[in-house]
C-alpha positions in Angstrom: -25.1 34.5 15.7 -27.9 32.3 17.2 -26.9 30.3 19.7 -27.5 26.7 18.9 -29.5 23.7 21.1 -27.6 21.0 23.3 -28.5 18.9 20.7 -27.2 20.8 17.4 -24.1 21.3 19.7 -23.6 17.4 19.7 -24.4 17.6 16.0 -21.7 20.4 15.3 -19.2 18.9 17.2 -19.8 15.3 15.5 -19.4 16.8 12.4 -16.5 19.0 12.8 -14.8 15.8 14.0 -15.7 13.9 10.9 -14.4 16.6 8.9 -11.0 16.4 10.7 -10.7 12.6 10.7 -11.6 12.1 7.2 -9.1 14.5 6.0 -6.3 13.6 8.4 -7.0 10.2 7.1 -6.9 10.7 3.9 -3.4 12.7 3.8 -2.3 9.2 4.9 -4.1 6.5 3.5 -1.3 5.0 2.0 0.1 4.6 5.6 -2.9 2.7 6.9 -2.9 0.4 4.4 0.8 -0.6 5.1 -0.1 -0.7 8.7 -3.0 -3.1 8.3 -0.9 -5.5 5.9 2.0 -4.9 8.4 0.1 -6.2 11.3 -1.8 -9.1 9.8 1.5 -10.4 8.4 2.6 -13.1 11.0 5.9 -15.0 11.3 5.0 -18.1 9.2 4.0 -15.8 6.2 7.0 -14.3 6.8 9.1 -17.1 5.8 7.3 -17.2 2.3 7.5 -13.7 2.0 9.4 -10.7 1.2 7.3 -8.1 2.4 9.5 -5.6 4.5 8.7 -4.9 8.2 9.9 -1.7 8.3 6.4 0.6 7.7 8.3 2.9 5.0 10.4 0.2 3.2 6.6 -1.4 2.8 5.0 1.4 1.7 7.9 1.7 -1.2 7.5 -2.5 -1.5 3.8 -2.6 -1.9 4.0 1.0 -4.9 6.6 -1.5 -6.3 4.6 -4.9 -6.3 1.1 -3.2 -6.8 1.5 0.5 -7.7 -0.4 3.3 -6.7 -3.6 1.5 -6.6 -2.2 -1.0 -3.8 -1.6 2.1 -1.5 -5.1 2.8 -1.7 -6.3 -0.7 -1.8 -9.7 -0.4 0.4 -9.1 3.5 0.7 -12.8 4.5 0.1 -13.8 1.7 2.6 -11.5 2.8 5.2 -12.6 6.7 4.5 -16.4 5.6 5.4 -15.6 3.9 8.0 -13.4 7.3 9.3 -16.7 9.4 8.4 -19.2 7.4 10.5 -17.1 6.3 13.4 -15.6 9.3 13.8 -19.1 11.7 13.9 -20.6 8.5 16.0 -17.7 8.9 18.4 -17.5 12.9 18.7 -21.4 13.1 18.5 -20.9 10.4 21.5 -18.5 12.4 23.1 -20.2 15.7 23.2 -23.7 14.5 24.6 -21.8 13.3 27.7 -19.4 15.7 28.1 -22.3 18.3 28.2 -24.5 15.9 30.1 -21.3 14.5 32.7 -20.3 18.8 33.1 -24.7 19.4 34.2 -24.5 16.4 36.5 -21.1 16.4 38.2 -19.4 19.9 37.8 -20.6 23.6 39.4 -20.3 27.2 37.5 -17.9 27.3 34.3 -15.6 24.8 35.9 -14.5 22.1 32.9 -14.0 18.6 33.7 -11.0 16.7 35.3 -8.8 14.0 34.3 -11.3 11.5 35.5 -14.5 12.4 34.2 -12.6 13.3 31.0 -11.4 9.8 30.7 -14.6 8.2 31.4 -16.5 10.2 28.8 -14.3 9.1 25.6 -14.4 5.8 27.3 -18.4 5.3 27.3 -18.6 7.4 23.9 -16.2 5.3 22.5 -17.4 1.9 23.7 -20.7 3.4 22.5 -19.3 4.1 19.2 -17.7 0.6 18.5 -21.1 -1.4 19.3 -22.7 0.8 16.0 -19.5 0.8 14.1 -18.2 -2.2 14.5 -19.2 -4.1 11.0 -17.3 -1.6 8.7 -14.1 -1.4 10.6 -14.0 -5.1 10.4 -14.9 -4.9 6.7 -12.4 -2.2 6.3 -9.4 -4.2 8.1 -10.1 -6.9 5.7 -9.9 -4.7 2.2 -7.0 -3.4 3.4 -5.4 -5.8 3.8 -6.3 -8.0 0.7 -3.8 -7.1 -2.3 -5.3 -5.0 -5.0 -4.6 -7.8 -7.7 -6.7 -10.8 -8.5 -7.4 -10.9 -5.1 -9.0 -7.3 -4.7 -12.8 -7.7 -3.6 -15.7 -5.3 -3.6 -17.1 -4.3 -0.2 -20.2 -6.5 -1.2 -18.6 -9.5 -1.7 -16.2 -9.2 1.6 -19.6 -8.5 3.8 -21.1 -11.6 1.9 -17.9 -13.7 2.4 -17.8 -12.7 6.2 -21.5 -13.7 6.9 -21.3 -16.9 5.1 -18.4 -18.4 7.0 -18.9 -16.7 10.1 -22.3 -15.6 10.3 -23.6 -12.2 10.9 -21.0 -12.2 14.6 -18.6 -12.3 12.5 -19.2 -8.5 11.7 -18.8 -8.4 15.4 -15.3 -10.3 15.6 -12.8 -8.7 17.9 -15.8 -6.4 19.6 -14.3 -7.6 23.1 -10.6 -6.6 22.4 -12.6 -3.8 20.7 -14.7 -2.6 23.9 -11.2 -2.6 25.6 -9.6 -0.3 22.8 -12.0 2.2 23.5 -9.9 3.6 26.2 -7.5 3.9 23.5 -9.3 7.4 22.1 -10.1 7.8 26.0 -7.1 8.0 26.7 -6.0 10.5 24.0 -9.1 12.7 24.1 -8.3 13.2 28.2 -4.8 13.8 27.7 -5.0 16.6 24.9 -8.3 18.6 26.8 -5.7 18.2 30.2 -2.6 19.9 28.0 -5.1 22.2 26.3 -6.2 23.5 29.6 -3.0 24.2 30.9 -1.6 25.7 27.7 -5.0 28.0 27.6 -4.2 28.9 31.1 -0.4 29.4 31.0 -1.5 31.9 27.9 -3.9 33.4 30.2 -6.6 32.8 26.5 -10.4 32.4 27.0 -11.6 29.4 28.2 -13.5 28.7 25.0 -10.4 29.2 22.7 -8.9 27.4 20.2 -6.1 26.5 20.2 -3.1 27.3 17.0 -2.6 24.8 14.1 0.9 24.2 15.7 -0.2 24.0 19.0 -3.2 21.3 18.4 -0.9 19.1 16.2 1.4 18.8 18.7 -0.5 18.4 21.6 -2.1 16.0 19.5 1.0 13.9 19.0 1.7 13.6 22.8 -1.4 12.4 23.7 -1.6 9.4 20.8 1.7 8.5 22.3 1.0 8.2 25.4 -2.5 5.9 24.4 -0.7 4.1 22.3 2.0 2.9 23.8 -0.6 1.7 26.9 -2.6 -0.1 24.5 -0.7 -1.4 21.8 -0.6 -5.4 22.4 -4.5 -5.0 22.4 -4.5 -3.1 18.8 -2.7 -5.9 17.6 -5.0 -8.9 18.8 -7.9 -6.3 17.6 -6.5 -6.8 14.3 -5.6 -10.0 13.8 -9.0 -11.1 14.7 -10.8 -8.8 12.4 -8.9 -10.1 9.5 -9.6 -13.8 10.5 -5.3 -14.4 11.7 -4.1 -15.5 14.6 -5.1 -18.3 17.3 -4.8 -22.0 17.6 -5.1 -24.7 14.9 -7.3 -27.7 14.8 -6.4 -31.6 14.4 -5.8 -30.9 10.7 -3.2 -28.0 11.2 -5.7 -25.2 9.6 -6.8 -22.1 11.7 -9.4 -22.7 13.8 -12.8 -20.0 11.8 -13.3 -19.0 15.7 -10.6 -17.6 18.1 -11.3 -15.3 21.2 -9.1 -12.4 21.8 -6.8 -14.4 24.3 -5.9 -17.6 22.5 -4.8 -14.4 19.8 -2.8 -13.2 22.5 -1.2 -16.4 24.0 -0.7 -17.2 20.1 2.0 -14.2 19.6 3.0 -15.0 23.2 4.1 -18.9 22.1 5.0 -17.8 18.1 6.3 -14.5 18.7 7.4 -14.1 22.4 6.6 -11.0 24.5 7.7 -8.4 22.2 6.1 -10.2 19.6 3.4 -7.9 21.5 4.5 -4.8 20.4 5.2 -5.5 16.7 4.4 -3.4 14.5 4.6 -0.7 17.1 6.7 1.6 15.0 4.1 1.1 11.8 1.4 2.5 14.3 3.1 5.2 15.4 4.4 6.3 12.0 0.5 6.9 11.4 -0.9 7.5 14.5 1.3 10.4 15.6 0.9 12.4 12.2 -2.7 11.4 12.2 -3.8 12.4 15.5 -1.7 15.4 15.1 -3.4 16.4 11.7 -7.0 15.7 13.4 -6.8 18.1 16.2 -5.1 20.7 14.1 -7.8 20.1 11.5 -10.3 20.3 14.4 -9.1 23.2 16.2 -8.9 25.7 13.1 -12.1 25.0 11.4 -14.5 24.4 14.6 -15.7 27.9 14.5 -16.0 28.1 10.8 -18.1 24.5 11.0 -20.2 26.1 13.7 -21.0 29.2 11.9 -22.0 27.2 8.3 -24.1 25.0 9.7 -26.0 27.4 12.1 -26.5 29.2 9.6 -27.9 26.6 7.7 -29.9 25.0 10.1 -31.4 27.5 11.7 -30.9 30.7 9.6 
């Protein structure tokens, strides 16, 4: 087989990644949607409603309420938005790893913790300043019910821009920016466990790694990100979808809030836990999705590589 560029490597790799998320994502769309209506539902909503907290009893409330269509309420939204961040982020993430390796690591060394963390963290800043507008878009729809209320891409963009502006495409991109150690975080931990399991099995550098062994890598190293970065997810959130914050003179949300009047806000309405609400609806998804993705990821990268060298260069 040809050996491809640098540059179709970063290609590859981006869409090998796509492939994983978007599938992994898919498996559990009806989780994500729970999650997103699970975060965004505050205390005082609370008291008006009776929508569980508990991620499983929601998803069972919202099939109830709204049927199927409710659990995949903003579903092709959220699968775009999986497809372009994700090859964004991986495309990202390859062109420095391979550029970070040439300028700071000798022979067939990989690289460390360190440089491993700093590459998903500038790949993934780099993704959120391209991707921002449809994750914003996509928290919104999925959060919306799918009755009356239900709106077309189209018209949430257009209703975004006309209260906010086109920045508020870009609302939360601070809380954002600090999120992206989030995957950073996750991507360094899984390559550190890959190399040790690799080495313990005495495999080839290159290998990849078993279905069972990627998912549960996989697992561990979401945990660990997300449990360091949670109280940020949630402020990330309620800013996308326009919650949270102070109120003006007349008692109605204020149409502007930075990321820490959000954060005192759950602080004074919700006390310090208040932080970590929600936590368990994250990690209901989280685990199993990044679990899926680097199974996913692992077990078709060679079969990826292969098609599309194939195609590309014949």
């Amino acid at each position: 087989m040809v050996q491809p560029s640098p540059a179709m490597n970063d290609f590859i790799r981006a869409c090998n990644g796509a492939i994983a998320s978007v599938v992994s994502t898919a498996i559990l769309l009806p989780l994500d949607v729970c999650k997103a209506k699970l975060y965004a539902n505050s205390k005082q909503s609370d008291k008006s409603s009776k929508m569980p907290k508990n991620i499983w009893a929601l998803v069972a409330y919202v099939y109830k309420t709204e049927g199927v269509k409710g659990l995949y309420n903003g579903g092709h939204v959220r699968l775009l938005e999986q497809l372009t961040t994700k090859f964004t982020f991986y495309y990202f993430y390859s062109y420095f790893t391979q550029l970070f390796t040439a300028l700071f690591v000798s022979g067939n060394a990989k690289l460390g913790a360190f440089l491993n963390l700093v590459v998903g963290y500038v790949a993934a800043v780099a993704n959120t300043l391209v991707t921002l507008p449809i994750q914003v878009i996509s928290a919104v729809m999925m959060v919306e019910s799918s009755g009356t209320n239900s709106r077309s891409l189209a018209q949430v963009t257009k209703d975004i821009v006309k209260k906010s502006g086109y920045s508020g495409l870009y609302r939360g991109i601070f809380p954002s920016i600090i999120l992206s150690i989030n995957p950073a975080i996750e991507f360094m931990v899984f390559e550190q466990l890959k190399i040790q399991v690799i080495r313990a099995y005495r495999l080839a550098a290159d290998a990849n790694l078993g279905v069972g062994a990627a998912f549960w890598l996989g697992v561990v190293a979401k945990a660990v990100a997300t449990f360091m970065t949670f109280p940020y997810i949630r402020v990330k959130v309620l800013m996308q979808v326009g919650k949270g914050g102070s109120k003006d003179k007349d008692g109605k949300p204020k149409k502007k809030v930075t990321s820490s009047e959000v954060f005192m806000g759950i602080l004074k309405e919700e006390g310090f836990f208040g932080l970590w609400r929600g936590v368990e609806a994250q990690l209901s998804k989280a685990l199993l999705s990044s679990g899926l993705k680097f199974a996913i990821d692992e077990s078709v990268k060679d079969v990826v590589k292969r098609t599309l060298v194939s195609l590309l260069v014949g």
